[in-house]
N, CA and C atoms as an extended XYZ file, in Angstrom:
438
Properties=species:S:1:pos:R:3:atomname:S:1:resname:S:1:resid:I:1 pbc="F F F"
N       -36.701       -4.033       -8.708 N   UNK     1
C       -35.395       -4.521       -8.299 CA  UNK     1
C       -34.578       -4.843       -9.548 C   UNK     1
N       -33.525       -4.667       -9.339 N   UNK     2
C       -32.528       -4.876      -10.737 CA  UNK     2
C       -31.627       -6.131      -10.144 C   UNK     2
N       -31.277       -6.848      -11.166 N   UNK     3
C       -29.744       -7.948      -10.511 CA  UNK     3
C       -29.254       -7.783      -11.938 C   UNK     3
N       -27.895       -7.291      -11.037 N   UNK     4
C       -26.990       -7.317      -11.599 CA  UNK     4
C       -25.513       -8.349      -11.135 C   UNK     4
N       -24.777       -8.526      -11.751 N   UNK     5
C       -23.288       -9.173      -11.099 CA  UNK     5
C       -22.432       -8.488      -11.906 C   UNK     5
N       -21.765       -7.441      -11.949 N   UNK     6
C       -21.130       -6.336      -12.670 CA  UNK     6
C       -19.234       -6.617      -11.984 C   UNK     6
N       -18.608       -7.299      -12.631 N   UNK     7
C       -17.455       -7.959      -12.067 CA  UNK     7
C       -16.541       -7.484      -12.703 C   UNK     7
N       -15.727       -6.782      -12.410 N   UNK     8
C       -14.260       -5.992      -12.776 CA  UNK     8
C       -12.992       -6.670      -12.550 C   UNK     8
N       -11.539       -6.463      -13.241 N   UNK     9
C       -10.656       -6.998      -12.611 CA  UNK     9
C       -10.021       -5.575      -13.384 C   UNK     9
N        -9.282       -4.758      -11.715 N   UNK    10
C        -8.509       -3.683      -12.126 CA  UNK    10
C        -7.260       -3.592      -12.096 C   UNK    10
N        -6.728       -3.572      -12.448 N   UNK    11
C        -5.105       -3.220      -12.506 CA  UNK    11
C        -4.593       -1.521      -12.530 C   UNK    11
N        -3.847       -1.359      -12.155 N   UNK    12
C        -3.194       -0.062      -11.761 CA  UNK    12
C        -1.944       -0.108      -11.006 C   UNK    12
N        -1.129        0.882      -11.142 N   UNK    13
C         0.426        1.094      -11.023 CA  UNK    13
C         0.752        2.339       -9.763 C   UNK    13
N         1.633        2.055       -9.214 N   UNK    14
C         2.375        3.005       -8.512 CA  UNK    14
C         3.244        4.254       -9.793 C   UNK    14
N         2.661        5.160       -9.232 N   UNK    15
C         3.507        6.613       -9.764 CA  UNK    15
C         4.875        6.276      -10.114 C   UNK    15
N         5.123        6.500      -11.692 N   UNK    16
C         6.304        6.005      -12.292 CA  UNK    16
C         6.435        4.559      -12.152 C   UNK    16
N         5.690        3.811      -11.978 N   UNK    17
C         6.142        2.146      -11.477 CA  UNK    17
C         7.126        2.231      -10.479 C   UNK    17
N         7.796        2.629       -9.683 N   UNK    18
C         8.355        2.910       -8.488 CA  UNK    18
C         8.005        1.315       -7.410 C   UNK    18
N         8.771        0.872       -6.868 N   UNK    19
C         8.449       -0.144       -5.855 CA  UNK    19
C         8.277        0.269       -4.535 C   UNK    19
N         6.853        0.778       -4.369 N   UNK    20
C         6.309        1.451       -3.609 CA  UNK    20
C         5.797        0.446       -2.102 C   UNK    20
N         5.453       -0.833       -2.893 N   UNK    21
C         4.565       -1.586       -1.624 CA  UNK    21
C         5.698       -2.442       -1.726 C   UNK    21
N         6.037       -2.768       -0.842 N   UNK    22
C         7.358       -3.289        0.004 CA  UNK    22
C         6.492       -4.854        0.702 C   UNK    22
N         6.438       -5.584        0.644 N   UNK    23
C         6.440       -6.818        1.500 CA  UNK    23
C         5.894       -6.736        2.749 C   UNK    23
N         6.523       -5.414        3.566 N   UNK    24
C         5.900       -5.468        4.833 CA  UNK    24
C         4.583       -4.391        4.585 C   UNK    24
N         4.166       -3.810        3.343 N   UNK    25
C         3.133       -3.115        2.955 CA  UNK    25
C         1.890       -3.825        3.230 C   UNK    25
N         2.585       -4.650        2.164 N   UNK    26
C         1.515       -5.517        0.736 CA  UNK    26
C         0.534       -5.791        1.572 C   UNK    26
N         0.574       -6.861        2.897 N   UNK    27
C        -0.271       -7.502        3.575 CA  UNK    27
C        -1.813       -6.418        4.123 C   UNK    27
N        -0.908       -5.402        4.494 N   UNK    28
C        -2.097       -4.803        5.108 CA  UNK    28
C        -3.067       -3.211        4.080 C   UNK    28
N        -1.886       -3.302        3.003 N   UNK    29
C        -2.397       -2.288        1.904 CA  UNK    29
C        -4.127       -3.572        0.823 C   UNK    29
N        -3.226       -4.413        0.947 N   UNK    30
C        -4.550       -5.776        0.126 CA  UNK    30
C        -5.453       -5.515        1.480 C   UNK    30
N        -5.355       -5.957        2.044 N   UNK    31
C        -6.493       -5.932        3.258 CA  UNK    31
C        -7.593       -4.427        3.335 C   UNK    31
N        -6.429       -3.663        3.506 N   UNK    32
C        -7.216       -2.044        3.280 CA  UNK    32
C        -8.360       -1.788        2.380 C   UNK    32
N        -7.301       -2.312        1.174 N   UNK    33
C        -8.434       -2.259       -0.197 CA  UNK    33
C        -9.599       -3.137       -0.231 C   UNK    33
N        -9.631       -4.311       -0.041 N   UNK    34
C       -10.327       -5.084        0.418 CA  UNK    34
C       -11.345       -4.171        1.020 C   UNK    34
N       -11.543       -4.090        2.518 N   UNK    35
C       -12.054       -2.963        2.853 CA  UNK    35
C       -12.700       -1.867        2.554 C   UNK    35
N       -11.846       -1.171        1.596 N   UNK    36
C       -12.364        0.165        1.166 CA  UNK    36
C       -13.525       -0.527       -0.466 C   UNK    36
N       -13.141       -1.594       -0.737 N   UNK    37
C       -14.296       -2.149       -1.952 CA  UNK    37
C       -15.441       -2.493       -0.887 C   UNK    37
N       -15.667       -2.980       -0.032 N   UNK    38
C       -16.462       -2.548        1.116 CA  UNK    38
C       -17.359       -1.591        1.111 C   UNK    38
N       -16.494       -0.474        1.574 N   UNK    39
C       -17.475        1.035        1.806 CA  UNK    39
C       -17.613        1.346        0.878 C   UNK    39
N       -17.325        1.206       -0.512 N   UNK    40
C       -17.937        1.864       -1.717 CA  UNK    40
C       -19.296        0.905       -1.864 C   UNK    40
N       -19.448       -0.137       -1.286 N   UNK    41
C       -20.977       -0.845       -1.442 CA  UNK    41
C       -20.408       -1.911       -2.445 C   UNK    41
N       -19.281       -2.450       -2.917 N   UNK    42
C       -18.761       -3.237       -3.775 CA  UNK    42
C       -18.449       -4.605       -3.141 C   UNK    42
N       -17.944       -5.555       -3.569 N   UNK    43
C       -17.891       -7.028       -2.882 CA  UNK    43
C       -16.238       -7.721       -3.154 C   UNK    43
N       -15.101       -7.415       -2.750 N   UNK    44
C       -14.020       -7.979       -2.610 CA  UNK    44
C       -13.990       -9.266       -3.287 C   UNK    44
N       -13.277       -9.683       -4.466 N   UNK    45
C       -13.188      -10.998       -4.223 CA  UNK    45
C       -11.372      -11.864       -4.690 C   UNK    45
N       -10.602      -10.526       -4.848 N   UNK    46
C        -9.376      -11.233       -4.861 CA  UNK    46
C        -8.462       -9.999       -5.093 C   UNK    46
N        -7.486       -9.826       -4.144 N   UNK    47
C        -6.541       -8.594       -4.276 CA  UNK    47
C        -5.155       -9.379       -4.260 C   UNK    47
N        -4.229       -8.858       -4.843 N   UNK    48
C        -2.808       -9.186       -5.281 CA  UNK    48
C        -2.342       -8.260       -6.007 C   UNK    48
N        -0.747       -7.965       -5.664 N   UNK    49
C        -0.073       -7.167       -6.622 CA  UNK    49
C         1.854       -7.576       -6.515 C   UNK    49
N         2.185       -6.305       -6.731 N   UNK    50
C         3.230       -6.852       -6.993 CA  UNK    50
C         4.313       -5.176       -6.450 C   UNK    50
N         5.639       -5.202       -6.038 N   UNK    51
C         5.785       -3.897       -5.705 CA  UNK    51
C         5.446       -2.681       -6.184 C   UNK    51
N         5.149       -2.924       -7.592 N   UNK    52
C         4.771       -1.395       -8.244 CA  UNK    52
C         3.307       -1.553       -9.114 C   UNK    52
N         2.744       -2.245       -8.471 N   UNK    53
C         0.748       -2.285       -8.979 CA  UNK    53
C         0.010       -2.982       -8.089 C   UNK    53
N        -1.026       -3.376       -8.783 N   UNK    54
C        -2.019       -3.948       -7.960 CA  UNK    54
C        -2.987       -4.603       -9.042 C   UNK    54
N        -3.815       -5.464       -8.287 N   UNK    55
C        -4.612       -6.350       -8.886 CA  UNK    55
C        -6.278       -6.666       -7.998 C   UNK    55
N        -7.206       -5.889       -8.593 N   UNK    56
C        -8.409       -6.206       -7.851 CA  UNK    56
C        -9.714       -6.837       -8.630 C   UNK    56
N       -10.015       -7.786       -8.001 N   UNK    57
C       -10.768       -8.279       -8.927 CA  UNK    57
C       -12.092       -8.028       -7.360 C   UNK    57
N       -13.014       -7.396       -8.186 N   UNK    58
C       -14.514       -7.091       -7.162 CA  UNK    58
C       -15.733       -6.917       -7.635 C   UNK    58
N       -16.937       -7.219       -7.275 N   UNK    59
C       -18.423       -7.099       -7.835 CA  UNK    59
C       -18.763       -5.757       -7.973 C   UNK    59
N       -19.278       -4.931       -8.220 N   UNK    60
C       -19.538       -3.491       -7.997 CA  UNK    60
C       -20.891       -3.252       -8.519 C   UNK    60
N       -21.332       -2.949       -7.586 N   UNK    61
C       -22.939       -2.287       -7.624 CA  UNK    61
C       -23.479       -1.169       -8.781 C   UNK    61
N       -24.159       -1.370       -9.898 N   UNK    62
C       -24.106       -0.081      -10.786 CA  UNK    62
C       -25.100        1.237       -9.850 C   UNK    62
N       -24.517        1.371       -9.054 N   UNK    63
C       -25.156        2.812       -8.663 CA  UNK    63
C       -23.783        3.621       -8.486 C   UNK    63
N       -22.997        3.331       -8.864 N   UNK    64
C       -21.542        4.196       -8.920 CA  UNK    64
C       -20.809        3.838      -10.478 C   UNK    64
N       -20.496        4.760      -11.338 N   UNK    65
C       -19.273        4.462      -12.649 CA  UNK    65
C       -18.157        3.683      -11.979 C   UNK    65
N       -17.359        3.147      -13.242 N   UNK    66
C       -16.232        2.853      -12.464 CA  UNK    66
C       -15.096        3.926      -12.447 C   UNK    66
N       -15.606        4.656      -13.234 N   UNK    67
C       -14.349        5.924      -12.586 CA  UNK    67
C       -15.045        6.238      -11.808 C   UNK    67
N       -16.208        6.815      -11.422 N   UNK    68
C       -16.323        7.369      -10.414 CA  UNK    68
C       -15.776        6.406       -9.059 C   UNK    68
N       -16.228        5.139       -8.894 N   UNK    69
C       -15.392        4.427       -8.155 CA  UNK    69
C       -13.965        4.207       -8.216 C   UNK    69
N       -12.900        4.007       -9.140 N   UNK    70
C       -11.705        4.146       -8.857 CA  UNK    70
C       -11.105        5.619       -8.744 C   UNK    70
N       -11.786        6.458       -9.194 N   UNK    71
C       -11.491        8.291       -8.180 CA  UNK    71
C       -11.343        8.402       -6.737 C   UNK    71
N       -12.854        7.684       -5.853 N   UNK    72
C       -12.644        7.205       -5.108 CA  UNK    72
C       -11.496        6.019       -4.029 C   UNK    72
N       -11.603        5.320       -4.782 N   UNK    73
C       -10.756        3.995       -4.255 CA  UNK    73
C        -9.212        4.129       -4.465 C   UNK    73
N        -8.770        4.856       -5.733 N   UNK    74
C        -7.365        5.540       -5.446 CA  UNK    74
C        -6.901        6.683       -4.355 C   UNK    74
N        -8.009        7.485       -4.556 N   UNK    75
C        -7.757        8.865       -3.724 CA  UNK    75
C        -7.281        8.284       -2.238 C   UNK    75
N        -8.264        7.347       -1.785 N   UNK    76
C        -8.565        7.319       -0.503 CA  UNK    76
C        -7.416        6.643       -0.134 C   UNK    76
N        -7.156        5.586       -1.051 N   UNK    77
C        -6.346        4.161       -0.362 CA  UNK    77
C        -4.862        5.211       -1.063 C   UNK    77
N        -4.522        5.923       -1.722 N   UNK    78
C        -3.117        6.633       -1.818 CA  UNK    78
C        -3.093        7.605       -0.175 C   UNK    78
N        -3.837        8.472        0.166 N   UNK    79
C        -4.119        8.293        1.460 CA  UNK    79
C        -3.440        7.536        2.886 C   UNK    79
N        -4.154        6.851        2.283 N   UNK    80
C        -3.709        5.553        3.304 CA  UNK    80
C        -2.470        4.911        3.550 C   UNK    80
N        -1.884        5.074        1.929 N   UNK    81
C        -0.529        4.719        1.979 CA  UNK    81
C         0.153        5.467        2.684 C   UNK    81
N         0.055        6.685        1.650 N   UNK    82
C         1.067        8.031        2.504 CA  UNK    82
C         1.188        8.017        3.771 C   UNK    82
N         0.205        7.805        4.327 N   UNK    83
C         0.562        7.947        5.996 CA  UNK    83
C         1.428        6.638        6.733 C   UNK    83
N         1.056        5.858        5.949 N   UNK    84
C         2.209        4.309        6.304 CA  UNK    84
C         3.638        4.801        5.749 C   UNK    84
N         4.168        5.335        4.635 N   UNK    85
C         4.954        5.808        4.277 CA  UNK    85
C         5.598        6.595        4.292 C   UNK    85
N         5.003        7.853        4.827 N   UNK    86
C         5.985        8.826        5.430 CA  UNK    86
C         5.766        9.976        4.513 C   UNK    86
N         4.930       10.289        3.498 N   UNK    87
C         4.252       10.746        2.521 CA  UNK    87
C         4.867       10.549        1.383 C   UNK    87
N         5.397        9.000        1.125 N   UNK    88
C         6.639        9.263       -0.512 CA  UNK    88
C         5.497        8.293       -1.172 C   UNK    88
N         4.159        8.134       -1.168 N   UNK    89
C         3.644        6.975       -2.136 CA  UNK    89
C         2.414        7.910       -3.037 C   UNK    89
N         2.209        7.422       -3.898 N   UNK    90
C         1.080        7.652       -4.794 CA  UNK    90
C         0.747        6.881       -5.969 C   UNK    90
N        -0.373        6.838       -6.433 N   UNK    91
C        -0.520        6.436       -7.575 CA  UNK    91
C        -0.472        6.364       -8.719 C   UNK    91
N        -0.329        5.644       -9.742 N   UNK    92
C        -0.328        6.297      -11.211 CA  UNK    92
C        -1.704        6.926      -11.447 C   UNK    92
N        -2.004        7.746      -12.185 N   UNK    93
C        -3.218        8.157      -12.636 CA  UNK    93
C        -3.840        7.112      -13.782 C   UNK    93
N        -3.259        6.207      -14.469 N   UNK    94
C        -4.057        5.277      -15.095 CA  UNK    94
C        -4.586        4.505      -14.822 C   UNK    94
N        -5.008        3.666      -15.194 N   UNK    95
C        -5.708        2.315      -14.819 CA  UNK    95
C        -6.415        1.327      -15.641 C   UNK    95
N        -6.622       -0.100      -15.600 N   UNK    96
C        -7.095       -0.547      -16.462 CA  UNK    96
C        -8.096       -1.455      -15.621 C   UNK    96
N        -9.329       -1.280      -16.596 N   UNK    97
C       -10.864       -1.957      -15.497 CA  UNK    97
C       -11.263       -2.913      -16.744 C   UNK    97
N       -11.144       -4.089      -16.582 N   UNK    98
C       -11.985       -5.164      -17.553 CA  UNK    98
C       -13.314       -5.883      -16.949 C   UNK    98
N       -13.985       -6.085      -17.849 N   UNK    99
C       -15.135       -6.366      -17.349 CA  UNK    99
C       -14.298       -8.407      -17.191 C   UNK    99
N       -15.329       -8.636      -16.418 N   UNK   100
C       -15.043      -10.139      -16.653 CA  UNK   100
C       -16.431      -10.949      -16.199 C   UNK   100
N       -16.663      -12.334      -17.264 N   UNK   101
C       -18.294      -12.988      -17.024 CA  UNK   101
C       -17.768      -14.080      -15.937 C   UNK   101
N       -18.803      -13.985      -15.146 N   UNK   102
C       -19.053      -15.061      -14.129 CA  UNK   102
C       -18.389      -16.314      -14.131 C   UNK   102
N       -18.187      -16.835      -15.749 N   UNK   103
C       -17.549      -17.994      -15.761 CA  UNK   103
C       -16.335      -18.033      -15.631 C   UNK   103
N       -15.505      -16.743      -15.384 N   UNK   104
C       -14.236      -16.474      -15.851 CA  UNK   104
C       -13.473      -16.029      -14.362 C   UNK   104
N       -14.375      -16.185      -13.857 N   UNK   105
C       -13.970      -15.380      -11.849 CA  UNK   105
C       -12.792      -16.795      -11.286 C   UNK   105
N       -13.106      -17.770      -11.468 N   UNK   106
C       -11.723      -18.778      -11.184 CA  UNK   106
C       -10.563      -18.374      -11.975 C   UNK   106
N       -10.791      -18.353      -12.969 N   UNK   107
C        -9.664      -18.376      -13.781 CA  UNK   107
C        -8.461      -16.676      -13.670 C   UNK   107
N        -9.561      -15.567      -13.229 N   UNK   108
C        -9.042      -14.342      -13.178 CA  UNK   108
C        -8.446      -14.379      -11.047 C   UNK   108
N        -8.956      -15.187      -10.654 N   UNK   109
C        -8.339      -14.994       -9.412 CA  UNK   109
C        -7.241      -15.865       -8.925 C   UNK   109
N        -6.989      -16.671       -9.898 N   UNK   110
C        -6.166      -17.941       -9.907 CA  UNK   110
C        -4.801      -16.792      -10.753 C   UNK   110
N        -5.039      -15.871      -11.890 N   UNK   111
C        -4.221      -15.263      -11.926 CA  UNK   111
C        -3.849      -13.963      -11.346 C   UNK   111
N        -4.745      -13.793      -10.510 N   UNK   112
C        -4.183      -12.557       -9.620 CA  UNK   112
C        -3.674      -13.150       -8.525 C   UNK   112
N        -3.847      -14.349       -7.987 N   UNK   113
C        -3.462      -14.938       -6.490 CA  UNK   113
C        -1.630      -15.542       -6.931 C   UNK   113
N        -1.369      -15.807       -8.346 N   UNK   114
C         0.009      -16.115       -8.659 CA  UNK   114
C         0.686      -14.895       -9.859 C   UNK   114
N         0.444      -13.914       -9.146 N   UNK   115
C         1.058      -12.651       -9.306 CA  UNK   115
C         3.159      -12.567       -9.085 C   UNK   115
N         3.409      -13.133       -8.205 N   UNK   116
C         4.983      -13.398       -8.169 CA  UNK   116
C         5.431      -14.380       -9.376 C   UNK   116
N         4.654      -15.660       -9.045 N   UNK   117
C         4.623      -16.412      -10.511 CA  UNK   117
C         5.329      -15.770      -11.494 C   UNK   117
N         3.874      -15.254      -12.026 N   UNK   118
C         3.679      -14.233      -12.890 CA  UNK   118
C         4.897      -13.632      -14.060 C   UNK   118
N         5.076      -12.609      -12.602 N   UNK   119
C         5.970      -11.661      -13.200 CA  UNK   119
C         7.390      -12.196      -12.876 C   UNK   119
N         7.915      -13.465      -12.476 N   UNK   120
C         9.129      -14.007      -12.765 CA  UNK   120
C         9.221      -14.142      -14.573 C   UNK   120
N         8.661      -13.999      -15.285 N   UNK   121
C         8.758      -13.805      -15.888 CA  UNK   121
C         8.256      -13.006      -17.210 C   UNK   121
N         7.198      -11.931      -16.680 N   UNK   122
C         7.289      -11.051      -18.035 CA  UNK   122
C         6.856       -9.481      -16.454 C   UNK   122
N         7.476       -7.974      -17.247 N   UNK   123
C         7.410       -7.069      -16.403 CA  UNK   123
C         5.577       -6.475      -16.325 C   UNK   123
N         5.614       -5.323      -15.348 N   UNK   124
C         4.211       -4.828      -14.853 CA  UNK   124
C         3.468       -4.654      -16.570 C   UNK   124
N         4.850       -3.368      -17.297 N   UNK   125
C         4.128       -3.249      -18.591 CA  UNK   125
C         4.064       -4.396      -19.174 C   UNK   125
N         4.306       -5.022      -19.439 N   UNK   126
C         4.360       -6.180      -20.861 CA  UNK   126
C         2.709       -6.904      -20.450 C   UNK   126
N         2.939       -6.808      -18.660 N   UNK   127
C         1.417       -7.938      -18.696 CA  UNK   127
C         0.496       -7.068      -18.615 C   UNK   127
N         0.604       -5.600      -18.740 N   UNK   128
C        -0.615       -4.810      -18.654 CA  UNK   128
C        -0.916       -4.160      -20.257 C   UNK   128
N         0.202       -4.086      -21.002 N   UNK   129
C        -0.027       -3.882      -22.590 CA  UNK   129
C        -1.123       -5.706      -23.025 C   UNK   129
N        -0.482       -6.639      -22.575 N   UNK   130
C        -1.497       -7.945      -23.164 CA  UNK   130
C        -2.475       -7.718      -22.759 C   UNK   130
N        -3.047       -7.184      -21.438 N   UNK   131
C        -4.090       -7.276      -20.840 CA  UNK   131
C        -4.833       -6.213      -22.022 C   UNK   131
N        -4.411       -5.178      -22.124 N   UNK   132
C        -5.623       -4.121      -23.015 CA  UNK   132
C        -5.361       -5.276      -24.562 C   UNK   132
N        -4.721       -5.340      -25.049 N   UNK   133
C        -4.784       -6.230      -26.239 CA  UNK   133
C        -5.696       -7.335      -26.027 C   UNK   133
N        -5.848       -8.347      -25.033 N   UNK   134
C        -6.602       -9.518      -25.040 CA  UNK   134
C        -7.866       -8.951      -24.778 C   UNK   134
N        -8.228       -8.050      -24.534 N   UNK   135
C        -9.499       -7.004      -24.438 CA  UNK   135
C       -10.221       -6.420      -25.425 C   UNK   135
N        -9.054       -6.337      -26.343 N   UNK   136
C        -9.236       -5.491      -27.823 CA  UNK   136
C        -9.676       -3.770      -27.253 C   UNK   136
N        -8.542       -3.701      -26.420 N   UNK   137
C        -8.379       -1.764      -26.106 CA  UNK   137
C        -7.254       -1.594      -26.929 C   UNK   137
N        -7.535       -0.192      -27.780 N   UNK   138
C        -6.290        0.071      -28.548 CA  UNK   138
C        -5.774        1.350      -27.582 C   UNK   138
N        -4.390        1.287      -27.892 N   UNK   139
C        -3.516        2.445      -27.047 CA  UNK   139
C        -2.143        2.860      -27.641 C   UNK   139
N        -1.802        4.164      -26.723 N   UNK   140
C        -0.942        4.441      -27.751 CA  UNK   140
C        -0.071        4.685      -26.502 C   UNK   140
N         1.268        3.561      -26.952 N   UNK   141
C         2.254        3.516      -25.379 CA  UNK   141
C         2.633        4.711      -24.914 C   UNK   141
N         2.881        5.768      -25.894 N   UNK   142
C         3.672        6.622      -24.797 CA  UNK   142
C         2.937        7.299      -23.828 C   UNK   142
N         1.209        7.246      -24.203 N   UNK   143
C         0.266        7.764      -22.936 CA  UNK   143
C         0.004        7.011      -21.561 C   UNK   143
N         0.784        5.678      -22.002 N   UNK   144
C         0.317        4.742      -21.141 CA  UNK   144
C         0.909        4.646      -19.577 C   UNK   144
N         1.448        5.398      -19.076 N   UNK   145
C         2.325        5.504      -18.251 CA  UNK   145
C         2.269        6.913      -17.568 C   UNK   145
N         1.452        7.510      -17.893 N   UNK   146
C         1.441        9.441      -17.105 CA  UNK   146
C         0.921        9.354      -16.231 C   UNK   146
């Protein structure tokens, strides 16, 4: 038997940053995902976003990568949108997956749960360029966005 607690907090964008999840989305697109971290065998533990991203913080089982799981978990849940939408939604193809330690699960869901907060004052990029910096990911902006 292996134990693991393998805890992610992902961030990812709507295609072009576009304000895709609308208010009357949000409620049941978080719920979905929720869900769909579910059927991948993963453990939900805080979804929030904002009209043009998202914010998941979940346990994930190492019998799946995490790309191989967010291949999955985008494909399906862009999917999902489209058909709520009328087919105008998709995803960005990037994404950013940080690991995060056990001690740090309050503090990362306390900032995904004040996501409006948030971004009253700084935009999707600015808090997703700090996020790879407070990580120590180096990048080069103009890829950051395709």
């Amino acid at each position: 038997m292996s134990y693991t607690n393998l805890l992610y907090h992902i961030v990812y964008g709507t295609k072009g940053r576009l304000p895709l999840i609308t208010k009357e989305l949000r409620p049941d697109l978080h719920r979905y995902l929720g869900g769909l971290v579910n059927r991948l065998d993963g453990t939900p533990l805080e979804i929030n976003g904002m009209a043009d991203h998202v914010h998941v913080l979940a346990r994930i089982k190492p019998v799946i990568s995490i790309s191989e799981f967010l291949g999955k978990f985008k494909s399906v849940s862009s999917g999902w949108a489209n058909r709520k939408t009328r087919g105008r939604f998709k995803w960005q193809v990037k994404y950013g997956a940080f690991t995060v330690s056990e001690s740090q699960v309050d503090r990362v869901r306390e900032y995904i749960r004040n996501q409006e907060i948030h971004h009253s004052r700084i935009s999707f990029e600015e808090e997703f360029k700090a996020l790879l910096k407070s990580h120590g990911i180096e990048f080069e902006e103009k890829y950051l966005w395709i």
